[in-house]
GUKOLLUM-241557 format. One record per residue: x, y, z of N, C-alpha, C, O in turn. Coordinates in steps of 0.2 Angstrom, whole numbers, plus 5000, padded with zeros to 4 digits. Atoms other than C-alpha are relative to their C-alpha. Layout:
<rs>
XYZXYZXYZXYZ;...
</rs>
This chain:
<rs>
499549985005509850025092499850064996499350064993;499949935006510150205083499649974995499849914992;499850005010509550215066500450044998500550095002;499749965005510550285053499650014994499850054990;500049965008509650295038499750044998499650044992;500149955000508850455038500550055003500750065009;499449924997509850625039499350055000498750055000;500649954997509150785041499650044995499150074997;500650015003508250805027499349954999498849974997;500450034997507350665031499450015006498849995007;500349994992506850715048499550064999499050065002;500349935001506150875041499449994999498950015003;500750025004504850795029499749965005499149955003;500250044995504550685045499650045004499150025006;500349954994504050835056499450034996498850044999;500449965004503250925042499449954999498949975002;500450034999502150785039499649975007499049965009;500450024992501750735056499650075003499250075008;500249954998501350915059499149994995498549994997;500650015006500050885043499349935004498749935005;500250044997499550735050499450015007498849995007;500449974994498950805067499350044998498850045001;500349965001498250945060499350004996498750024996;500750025003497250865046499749945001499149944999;500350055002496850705047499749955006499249915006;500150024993496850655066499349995001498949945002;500849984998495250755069499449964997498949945000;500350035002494450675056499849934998499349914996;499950064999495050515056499149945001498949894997;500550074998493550425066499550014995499549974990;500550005006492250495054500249984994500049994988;500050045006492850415042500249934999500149904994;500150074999493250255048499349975005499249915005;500750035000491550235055499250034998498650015000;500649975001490350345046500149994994499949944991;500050015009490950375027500249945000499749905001;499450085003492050225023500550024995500849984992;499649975003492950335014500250065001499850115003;499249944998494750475014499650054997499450034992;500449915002493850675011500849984994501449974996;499849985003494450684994500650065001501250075000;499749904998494950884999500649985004501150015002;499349984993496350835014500249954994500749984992;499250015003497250725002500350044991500750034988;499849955003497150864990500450045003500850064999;499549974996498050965004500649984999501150024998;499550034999499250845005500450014997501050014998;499449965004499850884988500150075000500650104997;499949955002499451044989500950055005501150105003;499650034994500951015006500349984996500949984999;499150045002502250924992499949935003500349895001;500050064998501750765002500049934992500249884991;500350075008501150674982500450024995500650074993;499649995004502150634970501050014999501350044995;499449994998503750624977500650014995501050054996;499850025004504650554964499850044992500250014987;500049975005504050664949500550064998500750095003;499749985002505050774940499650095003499150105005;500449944998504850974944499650034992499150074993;500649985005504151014927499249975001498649984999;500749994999502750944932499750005007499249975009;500549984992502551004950500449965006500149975012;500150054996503550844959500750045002500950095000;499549974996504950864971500649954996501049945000;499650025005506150764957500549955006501149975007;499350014996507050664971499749904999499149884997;500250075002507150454968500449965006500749915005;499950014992507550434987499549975002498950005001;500750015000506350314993500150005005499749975008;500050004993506950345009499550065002499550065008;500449954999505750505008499449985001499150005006;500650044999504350375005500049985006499650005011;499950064994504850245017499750055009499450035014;500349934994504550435031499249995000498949975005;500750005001502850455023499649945006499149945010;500450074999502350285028500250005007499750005010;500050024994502950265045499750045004499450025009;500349964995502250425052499149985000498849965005;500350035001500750385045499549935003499049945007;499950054998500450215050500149965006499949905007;499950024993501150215066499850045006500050055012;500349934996499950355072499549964998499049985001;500750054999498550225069499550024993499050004993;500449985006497850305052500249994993500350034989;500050075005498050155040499650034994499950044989;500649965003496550235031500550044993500750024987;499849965003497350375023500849994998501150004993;499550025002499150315025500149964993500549974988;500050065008498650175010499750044996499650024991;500049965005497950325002500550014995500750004989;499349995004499550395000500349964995500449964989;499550035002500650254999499849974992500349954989;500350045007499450184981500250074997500650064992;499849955004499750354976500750024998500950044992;499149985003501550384978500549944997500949944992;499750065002502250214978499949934997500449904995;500150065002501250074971499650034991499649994986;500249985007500550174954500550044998500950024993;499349975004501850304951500349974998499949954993;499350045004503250194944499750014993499950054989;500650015008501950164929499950044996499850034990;500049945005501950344926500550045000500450104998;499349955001503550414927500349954997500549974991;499550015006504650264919499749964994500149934990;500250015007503450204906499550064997499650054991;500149955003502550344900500250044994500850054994;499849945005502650454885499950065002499450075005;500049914997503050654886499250025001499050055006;500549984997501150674885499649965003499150005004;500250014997500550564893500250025009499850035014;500049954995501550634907499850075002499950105008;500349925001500850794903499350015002499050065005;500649994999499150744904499849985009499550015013;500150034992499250644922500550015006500349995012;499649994994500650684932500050065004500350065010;500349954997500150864937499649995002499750015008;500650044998498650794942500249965008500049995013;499750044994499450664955500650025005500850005011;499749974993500550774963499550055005499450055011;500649954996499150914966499849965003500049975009;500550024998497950784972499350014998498850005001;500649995003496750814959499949954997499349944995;500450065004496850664950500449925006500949905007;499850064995496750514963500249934996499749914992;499850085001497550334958500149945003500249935009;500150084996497250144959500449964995500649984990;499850065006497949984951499649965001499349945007;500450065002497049874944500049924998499649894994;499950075001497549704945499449935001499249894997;500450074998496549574955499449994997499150044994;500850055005494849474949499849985004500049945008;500650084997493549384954500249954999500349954992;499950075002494049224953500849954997501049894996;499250035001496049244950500450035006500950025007;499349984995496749344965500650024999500650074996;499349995003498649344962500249984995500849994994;500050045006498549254947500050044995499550044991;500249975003498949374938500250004993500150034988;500050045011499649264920499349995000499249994994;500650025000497849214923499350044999498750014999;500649965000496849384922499649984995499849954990;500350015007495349384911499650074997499250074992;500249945002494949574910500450014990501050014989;499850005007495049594888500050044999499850085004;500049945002495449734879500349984991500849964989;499850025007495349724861500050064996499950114999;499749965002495949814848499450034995499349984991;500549985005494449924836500450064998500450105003;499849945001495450064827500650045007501050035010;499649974993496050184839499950005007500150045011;500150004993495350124853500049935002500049894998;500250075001495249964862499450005005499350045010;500750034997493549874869500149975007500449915008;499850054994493649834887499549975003499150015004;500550034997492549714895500549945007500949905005;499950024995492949644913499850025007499450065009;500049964992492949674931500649995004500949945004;499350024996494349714945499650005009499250035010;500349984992493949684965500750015002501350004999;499549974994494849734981500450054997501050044998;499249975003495649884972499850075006499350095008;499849944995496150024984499950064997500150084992;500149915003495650204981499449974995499450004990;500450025010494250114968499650045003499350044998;500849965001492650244975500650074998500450094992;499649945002494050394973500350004994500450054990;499549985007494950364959499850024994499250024993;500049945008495150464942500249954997500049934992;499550045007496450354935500149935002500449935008;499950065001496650164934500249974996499949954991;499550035004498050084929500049945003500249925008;500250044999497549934924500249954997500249964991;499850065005498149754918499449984998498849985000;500650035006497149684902500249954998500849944999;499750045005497449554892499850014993499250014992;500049975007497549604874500349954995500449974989;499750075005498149424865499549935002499249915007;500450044999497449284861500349935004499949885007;499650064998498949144868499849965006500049905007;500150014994498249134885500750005006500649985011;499349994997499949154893500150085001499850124998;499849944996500649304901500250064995500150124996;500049955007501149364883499450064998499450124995;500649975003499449424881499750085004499350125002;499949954995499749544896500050084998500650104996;499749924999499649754894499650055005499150035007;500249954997499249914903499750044997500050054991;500449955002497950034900500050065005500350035010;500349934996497650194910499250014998499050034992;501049985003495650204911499950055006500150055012;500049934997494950364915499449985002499149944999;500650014995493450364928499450014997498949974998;500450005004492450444915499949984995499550014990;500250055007492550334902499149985001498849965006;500650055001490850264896500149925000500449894996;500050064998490650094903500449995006500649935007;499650004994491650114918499550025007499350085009;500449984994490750084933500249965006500549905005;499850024992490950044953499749975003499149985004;500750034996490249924964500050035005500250095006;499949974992490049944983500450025001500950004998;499249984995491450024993499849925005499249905007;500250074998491649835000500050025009500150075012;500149994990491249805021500749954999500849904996;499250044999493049745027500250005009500050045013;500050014994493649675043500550065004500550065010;499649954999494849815044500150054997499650064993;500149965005495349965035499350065000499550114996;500749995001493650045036500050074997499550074994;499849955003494150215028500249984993500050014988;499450005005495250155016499349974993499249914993;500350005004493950165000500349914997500949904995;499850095002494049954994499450004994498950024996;500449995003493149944979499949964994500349974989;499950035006492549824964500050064994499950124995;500149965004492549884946499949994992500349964988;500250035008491649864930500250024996500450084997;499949965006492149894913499449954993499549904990;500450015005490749864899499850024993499450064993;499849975005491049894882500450065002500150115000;499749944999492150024887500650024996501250014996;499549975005493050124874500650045002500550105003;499649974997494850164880500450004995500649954992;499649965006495950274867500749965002500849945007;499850045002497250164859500950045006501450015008;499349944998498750334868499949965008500449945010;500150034991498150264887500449935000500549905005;499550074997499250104883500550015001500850044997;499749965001500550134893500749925001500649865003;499350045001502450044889499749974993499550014989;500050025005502249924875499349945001499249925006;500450054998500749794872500349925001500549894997;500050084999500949624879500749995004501049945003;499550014995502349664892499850035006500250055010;500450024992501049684906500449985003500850015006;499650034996501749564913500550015003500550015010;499149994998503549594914499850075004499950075010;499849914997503249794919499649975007499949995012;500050004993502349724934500249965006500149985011;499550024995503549604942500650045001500850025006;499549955000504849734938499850035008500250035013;500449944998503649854949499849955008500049985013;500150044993503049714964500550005005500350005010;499650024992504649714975499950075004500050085010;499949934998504449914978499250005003499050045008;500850014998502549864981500149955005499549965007;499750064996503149714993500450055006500350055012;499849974993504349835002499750065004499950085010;500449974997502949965005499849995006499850025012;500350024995501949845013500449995006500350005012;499350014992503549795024499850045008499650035013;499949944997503749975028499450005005499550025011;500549974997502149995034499649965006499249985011;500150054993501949845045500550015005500250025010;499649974996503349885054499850055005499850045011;500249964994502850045059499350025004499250065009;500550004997501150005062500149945009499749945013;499950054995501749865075500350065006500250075012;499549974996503050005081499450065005499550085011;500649964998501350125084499549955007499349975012;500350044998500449975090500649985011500349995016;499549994996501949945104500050065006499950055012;500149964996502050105109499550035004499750075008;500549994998500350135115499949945003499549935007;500050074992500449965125500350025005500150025011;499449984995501950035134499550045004499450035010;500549934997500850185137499649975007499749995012;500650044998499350065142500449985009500350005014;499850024994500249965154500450045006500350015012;500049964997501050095162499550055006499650085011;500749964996499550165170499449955001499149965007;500450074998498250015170500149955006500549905005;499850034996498249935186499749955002499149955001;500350054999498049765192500349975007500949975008;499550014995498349685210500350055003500750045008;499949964996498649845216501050044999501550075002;499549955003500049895205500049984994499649934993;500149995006500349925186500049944997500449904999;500050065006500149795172500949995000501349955003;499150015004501949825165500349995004500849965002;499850044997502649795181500049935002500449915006;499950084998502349605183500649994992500650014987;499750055002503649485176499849984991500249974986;500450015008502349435159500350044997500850054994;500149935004502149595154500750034996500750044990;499450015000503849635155500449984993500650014988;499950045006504349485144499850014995500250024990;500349965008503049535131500150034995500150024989;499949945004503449685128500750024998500950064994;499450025001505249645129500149954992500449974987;499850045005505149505117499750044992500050034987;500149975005504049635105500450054996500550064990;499449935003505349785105500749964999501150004998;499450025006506849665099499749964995500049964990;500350035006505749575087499850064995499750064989;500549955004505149745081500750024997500850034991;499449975002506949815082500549944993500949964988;499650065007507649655070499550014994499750004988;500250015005506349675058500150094996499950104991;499949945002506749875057500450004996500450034990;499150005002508649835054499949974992500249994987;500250035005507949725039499850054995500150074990;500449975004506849825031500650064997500650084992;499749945000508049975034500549994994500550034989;499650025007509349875022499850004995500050044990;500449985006508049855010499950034998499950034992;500349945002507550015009500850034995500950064989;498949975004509650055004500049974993500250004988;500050055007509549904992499550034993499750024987;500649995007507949984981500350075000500350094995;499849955005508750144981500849984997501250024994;499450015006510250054973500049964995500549934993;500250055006509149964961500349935001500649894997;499750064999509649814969499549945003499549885003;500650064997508149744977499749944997499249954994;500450075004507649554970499850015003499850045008;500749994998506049504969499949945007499449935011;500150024993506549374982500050035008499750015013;499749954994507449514994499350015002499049995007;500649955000505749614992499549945004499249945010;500750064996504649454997500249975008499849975013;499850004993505649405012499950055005499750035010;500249954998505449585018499350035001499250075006;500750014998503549565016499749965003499249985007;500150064997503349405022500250015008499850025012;499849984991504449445040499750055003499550055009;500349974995503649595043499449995002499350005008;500549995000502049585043499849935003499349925005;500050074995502249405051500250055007499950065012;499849954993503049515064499350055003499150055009;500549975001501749635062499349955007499149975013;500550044998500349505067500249995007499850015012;499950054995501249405081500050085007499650085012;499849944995501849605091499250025002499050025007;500749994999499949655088499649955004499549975010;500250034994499249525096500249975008499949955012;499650004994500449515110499850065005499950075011;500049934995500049695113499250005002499050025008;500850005001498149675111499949955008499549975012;500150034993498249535126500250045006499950015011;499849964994499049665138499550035000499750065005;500349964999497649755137499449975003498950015004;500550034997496549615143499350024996499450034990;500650025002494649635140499950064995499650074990;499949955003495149815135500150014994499950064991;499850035004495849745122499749994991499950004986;500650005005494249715113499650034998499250024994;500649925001493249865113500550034995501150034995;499649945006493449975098500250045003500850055002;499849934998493550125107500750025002500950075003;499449994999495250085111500549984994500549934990;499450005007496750105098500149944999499949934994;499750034998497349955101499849934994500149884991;500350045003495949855092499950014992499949964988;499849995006496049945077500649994997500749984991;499250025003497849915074500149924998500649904995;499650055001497649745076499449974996499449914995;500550015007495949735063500550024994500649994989;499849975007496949845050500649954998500949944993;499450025003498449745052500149934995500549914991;499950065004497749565045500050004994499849954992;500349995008497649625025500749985003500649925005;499350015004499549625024500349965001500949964999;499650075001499949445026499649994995499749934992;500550035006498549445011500250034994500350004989;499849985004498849585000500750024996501250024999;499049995001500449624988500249915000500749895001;499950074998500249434988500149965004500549975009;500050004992499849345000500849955002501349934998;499250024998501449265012500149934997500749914996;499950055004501249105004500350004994500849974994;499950005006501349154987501050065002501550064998;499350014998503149234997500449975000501049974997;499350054999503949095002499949974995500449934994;499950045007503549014986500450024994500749994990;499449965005504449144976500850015003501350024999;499550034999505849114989500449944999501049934998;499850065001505948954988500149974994500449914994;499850005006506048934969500750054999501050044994;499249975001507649044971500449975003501050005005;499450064998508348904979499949954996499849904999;500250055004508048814966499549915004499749855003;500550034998506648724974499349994995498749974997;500749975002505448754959499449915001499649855003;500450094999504048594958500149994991499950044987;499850015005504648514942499449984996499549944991;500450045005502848484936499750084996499350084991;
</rs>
């Protein structure tokens, strides 16, 4: 089935980054998935210095002003479905899952101070939500931030946060009230060089292996009272507002990680011989790969809607979770389908095939896992548990 939802502005920034793609990140790629463990700061400086960052910022301060996220949704798939997950979720926390935070709660200077920064690629970004010991739970953080004069006192810790050895800026939930409820909830902007802010390991991860994972301390750490950004104690609300666009990210990016996944089985099979003729000639195989390219094609057509609906401010936080939850279930089941045609091949890293189907299990976990999906669908059918 055709797509339609790209015209030829689309296509451009498609070409232009896959040109960028090839050219920078390709090469470098394995060393950084089996030697650093982490994206060369410099090439995603290129990237803005390329127009790739910041999509959505305004042109005074350097961004391409456009609120098309069909521009993103490009980003992500080239990415992605080229097998370099690594630096793909560099971008994607940088364009799509922190900007919001700083284009529409923001004050004039603080857009002044951070958002020239995040287009060039000179100041990298992370969020900061998850904990040791709450996960998704995020009415339940316990990172504080109290209030002394003009500053507030942060004492806590964040894991699994993405971009945490690279980041400059993290944009982070606190809790700043005493109620213990969700009320207590605000945002901070804490800068890398703050005193008390420090990093743990880059964590060792089953997948991913580029993509900088990182816990992160804060210990008496004094952060200026101006870095609070929206209002105190609507945390909360600003990031369920902010979750379905972080939700159709993840969608986005399963898709086309399956679609990359996919396409290089075709390849595989194609020329792999068994019995004295090609894999993809028998009957199974056939099947397989049949049954993966209309599974993949139904969950494109889905997502593709979604993608329409968030640029017409329509997306509920259910729409968004269904969108997470199918693809990346889709996601798993196509990867693994493809990974068995490959037989013993299958399982040696050295072949693409194995990496796509390590990097692809985070996304039934992160962005919430699909559990905590079908539970936020199933409460909008009025299903909630009445205890």
């Amino acid at each position: 089935m055709k797509r339609t939802i790209h015209d030829a502005d689309h296509q451009d920034l498609r070409e232009s980054y896959a040109a960028f793609l090839t050219r920078e990140v390709a090469p470098v790629y394995d060393t950084w998935e089996e030697e650093t463990g982490v994206i060369d700061r410099a090439v995603l400086k290129r990237a803005g210095d390329a127009g790739f960052l910041g999509l959505q910022v305004g042109e005074e301060h350097g961004g391409a002003d456009t609120e098309d996220f069909r521009f993103n949704q490009v980003l992500a798939e080239e990415g992605f479905s080229r097998g370099l997950a690594g630096f793909a979720m560099a971008v994607q926390i940088q364009n799509d899952v922190v900007l919001p935070y700083l284009t529409e709660l923001t004050t004039q200077d603080q857009k002044d101070r951070w958002l020239p920064g995040v287009v060039s690629g000179d100041l990298i970004t992370a969020i900061g939500m998850s904990e040791p010991g709450t996960g998704s739970d995020l009415a339940h953080l316990s990172t504080r931030a109290v209030r002394d004069g003009d500053h507030y006192v942060v004492n806590g810790a964040k894991t699994f946060i993405t971009n945490g050895i690279n980041a400059d800026l993290v944009v982070c939930a606190v809790r700043t009230g005493d109620t213990g409820t969700h009320r207590d909830i605000s945002i901070l902007a804490i800068e890398a060089d703050t005193p008390g802010f420090s990093r743990g390991r880059n964590l060792d991860k089953l997948g991913l292996h580029s993509q900088d994972t990182a816990e992160l301390f804060f210990q008496d750490m004094r952060v200026p009272v101006e870095n609070l950004i929206g209002e105190e104690g609507l945390g909360f609300k600003y990031m369920m507002q902010r979750l379905p666009q972080e939700r159709l990210t993840i969608a986005i990016a399963a898709a086309a990680a399956a679609k990359g996944a996919l396409d290089g089985t075709l390849e595989y099979v194609k020329q792999r011989t068994a019995f004295g003729r090609p894999v993809g000639t028998f009957q199974n195989s056939r099947f397989e790969l049949a049954s993966c390219f209309g599974e993949l094609q139904v969950t494109q057509a889905h997502i593709d809607t979604a993608t329409l609906a968030h640029n017409d401010h329509d997306l509920s936080a259910e729409d968004a979770a269904i969108a997470k939850w199918w693809a990346t279930e889709a996601q798993g089941r196509i990867v693994d389908r493809c990974l068995q045609l490959h037989g013993g091949y299958g399982y040696m890293l050295e072949y693409p095939i194995a990496r796509f189907y390590a990097d692809a299990r985070i996304n039934r976990i992160y962005g919430g896992p699909n559990e905590v999906m079908l539970e936020i669908v199933g409460r909008s059918m009025g299903l909630a548990d009445p205890r």
